[in-house]
C-alpha positions as protocol buffer text, in pm:
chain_id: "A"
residue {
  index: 1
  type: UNK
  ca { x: -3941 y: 5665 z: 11266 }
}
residue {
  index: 2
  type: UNK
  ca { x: -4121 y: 5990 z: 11438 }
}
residue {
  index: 3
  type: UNK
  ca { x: -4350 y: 5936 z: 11750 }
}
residue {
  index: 4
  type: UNK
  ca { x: -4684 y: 5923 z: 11583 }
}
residue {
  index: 5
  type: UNK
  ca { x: -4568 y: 5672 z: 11341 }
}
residue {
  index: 6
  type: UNK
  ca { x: -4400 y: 5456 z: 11624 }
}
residue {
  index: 7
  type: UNK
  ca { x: -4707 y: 5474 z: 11817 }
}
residue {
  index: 8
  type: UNK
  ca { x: -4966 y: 5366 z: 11490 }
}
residue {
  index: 9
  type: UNK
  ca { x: -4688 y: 5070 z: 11430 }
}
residue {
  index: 10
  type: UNK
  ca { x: -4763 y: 4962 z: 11776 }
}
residue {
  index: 11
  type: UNK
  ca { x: -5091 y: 4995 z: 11781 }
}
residue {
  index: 12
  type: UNK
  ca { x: -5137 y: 4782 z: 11492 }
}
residue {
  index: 13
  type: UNK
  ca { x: -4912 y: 4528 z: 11581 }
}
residue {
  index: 14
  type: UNK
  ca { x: -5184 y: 4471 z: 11922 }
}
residue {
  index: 15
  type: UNK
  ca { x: -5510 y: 4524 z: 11687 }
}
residue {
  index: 16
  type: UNK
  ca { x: -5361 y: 4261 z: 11450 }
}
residue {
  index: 17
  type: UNK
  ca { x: -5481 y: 4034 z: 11750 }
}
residue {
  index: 18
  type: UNK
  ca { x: -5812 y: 4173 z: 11812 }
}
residue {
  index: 19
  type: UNK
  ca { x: -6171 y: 4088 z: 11691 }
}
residue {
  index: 20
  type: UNK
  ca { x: -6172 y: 4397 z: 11487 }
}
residue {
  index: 21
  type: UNK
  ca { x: -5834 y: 4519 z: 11411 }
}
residue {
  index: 22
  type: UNK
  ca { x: -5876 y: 4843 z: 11367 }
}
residue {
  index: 23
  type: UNK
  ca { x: -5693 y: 5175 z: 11460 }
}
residue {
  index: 24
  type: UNK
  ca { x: -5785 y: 5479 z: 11496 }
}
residue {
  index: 25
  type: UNK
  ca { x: -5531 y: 5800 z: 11475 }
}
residue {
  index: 26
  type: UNK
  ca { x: -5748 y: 6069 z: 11644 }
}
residue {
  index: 27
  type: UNK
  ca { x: -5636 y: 6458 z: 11636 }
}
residue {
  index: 28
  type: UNK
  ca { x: -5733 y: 6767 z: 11449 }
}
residue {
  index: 29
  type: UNK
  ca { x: -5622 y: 6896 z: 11133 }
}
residue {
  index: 30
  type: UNK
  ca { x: -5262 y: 6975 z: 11090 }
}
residue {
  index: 31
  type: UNK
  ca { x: -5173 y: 6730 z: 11358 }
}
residue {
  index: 32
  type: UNK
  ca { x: -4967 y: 6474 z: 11136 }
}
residue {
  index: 33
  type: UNK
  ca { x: -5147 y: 6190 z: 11097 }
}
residue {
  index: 34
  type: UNK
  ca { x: -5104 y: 6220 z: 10696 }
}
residue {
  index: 35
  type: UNK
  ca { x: -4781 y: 6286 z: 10749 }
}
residue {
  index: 36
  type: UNK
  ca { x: -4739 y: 5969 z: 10961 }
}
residue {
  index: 37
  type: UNK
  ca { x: -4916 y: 5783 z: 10718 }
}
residue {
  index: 38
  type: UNK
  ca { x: -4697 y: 5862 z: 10420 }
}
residue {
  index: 39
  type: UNK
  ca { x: -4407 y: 5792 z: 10660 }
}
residue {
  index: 40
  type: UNK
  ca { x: -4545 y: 5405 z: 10740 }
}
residue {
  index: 41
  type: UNK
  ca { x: -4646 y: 5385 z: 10369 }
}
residue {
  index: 42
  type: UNK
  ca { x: -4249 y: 5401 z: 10308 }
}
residue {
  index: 43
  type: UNK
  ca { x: -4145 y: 5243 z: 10581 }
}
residue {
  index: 44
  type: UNK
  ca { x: -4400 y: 4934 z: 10607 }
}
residue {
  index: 45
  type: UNK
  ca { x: -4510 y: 4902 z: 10278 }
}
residue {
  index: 46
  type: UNK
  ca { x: -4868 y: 4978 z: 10408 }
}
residue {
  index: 47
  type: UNK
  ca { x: -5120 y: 5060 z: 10156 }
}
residue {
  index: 48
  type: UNK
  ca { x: -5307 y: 5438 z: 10182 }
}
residue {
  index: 49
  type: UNK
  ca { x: -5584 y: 5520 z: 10046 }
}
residue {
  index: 50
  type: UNK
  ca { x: -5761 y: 5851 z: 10039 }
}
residue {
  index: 51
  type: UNK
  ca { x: -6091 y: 5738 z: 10146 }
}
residue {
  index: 52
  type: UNK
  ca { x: -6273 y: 6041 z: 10007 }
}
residue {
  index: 53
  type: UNK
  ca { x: -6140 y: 6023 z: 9677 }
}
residue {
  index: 54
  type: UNK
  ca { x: -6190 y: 5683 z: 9641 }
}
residue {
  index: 55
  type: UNK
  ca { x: -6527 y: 5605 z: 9809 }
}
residue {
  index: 56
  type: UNK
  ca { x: -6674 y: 5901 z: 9598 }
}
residue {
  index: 57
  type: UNK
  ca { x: -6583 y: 5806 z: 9268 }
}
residue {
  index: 58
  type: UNK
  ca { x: -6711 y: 5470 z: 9350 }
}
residue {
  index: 59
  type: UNK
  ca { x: -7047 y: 5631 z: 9455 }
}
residue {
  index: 60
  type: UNK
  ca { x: -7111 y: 5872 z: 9183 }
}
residue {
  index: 61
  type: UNK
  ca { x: -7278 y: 5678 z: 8920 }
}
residue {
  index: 62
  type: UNK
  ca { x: -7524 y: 5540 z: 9184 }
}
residue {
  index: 63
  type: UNK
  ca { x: -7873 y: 5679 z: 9320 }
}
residue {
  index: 64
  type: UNK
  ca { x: -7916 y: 5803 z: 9647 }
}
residue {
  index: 65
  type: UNK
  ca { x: -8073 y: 5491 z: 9830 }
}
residue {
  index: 66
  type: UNK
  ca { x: -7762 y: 5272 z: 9681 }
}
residue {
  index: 67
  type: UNK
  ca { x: -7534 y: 5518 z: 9832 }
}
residue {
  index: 68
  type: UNK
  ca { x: -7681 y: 5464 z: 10140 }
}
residue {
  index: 69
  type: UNK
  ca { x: -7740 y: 5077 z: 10132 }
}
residue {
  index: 70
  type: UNK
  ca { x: -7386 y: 5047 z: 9955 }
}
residue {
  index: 71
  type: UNK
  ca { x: -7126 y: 5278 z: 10098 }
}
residue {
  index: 72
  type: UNK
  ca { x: -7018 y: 4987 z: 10395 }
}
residue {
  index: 73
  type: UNK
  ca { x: -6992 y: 4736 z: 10132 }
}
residue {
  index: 74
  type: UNK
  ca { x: -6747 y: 4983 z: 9918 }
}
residue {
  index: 75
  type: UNK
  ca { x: -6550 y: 5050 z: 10227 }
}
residue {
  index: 76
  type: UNK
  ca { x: -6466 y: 4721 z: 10305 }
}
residue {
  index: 77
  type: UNK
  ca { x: -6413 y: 4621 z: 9887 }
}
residue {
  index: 78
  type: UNK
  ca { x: -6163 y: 4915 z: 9840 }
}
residue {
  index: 79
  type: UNK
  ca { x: -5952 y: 4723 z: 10162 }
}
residue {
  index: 80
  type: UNK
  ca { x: -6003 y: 4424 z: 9995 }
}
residue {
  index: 81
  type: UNK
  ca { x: -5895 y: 4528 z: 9656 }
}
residue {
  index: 82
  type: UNK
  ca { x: -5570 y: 4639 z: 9840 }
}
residue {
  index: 83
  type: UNK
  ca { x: -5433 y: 4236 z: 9771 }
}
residue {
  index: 84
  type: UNK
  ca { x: -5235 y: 4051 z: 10015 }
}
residue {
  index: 85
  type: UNK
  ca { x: -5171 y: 4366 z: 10231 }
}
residue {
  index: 86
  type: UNK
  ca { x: -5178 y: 4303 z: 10584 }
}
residue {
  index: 87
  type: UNK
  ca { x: -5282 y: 4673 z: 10684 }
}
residue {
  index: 88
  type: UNK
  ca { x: -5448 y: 4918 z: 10537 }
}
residue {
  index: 89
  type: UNK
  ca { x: -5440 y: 5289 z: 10610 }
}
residue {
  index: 90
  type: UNK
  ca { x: -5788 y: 5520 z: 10501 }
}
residue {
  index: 91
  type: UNK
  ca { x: -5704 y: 5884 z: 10540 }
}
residue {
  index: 92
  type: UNK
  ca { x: -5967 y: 6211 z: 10478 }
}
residue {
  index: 93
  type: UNK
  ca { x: -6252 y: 5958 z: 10590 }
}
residue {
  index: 94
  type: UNK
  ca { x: -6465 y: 6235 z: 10598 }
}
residue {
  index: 95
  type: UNK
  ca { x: -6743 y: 6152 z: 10360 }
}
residue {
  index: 96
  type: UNK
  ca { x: -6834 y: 5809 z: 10577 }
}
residue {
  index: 97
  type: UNK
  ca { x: -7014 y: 6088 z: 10838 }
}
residue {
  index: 98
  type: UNK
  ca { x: -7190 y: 6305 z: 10531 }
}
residue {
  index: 99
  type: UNK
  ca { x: -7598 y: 6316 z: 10667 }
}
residue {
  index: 100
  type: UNK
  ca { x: -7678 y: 6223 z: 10337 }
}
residue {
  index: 101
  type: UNK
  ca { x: -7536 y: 5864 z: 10347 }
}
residue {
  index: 102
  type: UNK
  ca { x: -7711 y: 5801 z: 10669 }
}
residue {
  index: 103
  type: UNK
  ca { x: -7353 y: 5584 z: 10807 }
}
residue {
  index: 104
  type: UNK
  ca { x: -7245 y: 5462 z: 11108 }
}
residue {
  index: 105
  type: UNK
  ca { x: -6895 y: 5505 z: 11049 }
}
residue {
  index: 106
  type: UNK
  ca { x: -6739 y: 5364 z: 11300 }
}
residue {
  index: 107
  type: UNK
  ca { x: -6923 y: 5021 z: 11231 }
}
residue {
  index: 108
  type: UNK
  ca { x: -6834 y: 5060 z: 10846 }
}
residue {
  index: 109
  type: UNK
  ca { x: -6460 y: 5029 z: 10979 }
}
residue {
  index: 110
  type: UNK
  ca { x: -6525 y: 4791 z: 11219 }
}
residue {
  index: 111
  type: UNK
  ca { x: -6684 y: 4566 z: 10970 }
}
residue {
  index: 112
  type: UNK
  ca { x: -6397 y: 4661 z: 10696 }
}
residue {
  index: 113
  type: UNK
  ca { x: -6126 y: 4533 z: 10939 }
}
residue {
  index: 114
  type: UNK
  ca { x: -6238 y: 4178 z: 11004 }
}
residue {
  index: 115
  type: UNK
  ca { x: -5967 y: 4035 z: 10746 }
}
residue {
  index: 116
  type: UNK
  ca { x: -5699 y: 4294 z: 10777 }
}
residue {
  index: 117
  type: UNK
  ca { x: -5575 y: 4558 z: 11019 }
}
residue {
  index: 118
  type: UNK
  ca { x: -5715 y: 4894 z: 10925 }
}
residue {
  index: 119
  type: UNK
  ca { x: -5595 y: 5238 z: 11026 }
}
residue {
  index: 120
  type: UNK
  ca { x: -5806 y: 5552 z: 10970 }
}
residue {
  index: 121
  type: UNK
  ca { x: -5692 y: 5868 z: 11066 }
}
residue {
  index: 122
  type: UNK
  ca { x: -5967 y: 6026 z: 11300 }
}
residue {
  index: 123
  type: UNK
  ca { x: -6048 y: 6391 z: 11287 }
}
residue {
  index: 124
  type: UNK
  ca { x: -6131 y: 6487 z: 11647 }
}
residue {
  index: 125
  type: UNK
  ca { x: -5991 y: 6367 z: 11989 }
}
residue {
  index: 126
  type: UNK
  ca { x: -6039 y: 6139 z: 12247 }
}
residue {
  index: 127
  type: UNK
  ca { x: -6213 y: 6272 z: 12577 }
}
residue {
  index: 128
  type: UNK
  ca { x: -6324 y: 6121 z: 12896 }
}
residue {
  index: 129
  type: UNK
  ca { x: -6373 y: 5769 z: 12719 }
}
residue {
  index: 130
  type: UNK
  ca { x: -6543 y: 5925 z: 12433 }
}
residue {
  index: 131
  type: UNK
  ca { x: -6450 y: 5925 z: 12078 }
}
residue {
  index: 132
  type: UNK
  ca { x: -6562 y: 6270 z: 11935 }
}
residue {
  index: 133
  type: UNK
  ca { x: -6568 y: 6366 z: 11566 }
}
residue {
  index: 134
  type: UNK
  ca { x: -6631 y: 6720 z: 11442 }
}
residue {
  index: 135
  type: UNK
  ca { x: -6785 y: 6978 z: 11715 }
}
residue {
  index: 136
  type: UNK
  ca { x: -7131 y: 7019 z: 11820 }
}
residue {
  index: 137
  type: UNK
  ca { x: -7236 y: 7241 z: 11594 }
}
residue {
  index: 138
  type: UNK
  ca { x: -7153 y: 7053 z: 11268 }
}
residue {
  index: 139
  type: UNK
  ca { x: -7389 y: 6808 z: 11087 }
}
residue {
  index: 140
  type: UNK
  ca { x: -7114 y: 6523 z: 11103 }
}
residue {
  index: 141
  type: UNK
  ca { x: -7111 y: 6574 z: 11438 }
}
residue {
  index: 142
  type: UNK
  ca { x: -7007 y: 6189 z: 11674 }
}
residue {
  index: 143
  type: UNK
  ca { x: -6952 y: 6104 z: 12006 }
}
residue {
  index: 144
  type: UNK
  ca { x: -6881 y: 5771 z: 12021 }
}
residue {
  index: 145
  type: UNK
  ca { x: -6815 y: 5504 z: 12351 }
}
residue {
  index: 146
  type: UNK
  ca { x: -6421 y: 5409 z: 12298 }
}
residue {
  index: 147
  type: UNK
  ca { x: -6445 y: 5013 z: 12236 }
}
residue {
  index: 148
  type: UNK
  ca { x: -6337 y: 4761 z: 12007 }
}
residue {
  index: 149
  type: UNK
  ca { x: -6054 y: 4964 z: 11896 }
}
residue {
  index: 150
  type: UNK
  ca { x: -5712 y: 5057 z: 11935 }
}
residue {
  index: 151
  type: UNK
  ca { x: -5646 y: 5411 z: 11963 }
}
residue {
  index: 152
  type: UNK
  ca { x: -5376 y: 5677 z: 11908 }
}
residue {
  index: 153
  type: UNK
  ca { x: -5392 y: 6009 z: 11957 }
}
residue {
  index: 154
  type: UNK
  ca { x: -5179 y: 6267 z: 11742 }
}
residue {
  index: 155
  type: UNK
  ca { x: -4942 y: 6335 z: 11991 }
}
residue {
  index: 156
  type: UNK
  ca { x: -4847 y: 5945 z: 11996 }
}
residue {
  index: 157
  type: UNK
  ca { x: -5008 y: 5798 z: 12287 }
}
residue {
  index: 158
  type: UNK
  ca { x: -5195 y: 5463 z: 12231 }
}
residue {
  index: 159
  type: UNK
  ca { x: -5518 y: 5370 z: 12392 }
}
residue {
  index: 160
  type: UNK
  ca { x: -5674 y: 5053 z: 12371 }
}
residue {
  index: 161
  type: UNK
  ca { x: -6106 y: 5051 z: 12354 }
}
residue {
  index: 162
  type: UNK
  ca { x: -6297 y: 4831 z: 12625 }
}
């Protein structure tokens, strides 16, 4: 097993103890966290989902407000639907920060790993105690305080939130 899929094993090995058992797998595009993913998918059994995909077909039929008052709910049903797996990987979680759905993303996945470990790839970095997603100048923009969560960054390293 490569690095980055060592270190997300680990990680969710210690979040399967946790309050929220959740990991995130933080780096930019191209930095292998799908690749990682597909690896533990093999290797584990783990289930993967394609968040986008998924989460949008399930919203399309419904009207703007029930997007908004719904999405969490769909998040944590689409884990759930997932059977007895014990983790749960979401990758291209993109549309959870779309303006228009008016999310707090991080507390959808909080809230969606209660009952099972979850592990959503994360596409931004980790700085000075801060979760970022996206830059500055983009409407999906977050900086987020690093707690309740385990953490690893694409180039393997696991951080555990306060």
């Amino acid at each position: 097993m490569r690095d980055l899929a060592r270190g997300i094993a680990e990680q969710a090995e210690l979040a399967s103890k946790s309050f929220y058992r959740l990991v995130l797998v933080a780096g930019p595009p191209g930095s292998g966290k799908t690749s990682a993913f597909n690896e533990l998918q093999v290797a584990k059994g783990w289930s993967l989902l394609n968040l986008n995909k998924v989460l949008s077909e399930r919203l399309l039929d419904l009207t703007s407000k029930q997007r908004r008052l719904r999405t969490a709910d769909i998040v944590r049903d689409l884990i759930e639907e997932q059977g007895n797996q014990t983790v749960s990987m979401l990758d291209n979680i993109g549309l959870l920060f779309h303006p228009a759905l008016q999310q707090e993303p991080m507390m959808a996945l909080q809230r969606a790993s209660r009952n099972r470990t979850v592990i959503a790839a994360w596409q931004g970095e980790v700085t000075a105690g801060k979760l970022i997603y996206g830059s500055p100048d983009h409407p999906e923009y977050r900086r987020l305080d690093v707690k309740d969560v385990q953490i690893v960054t694409a180039d393997g390293h696991g951080l555990a939130g306060a």
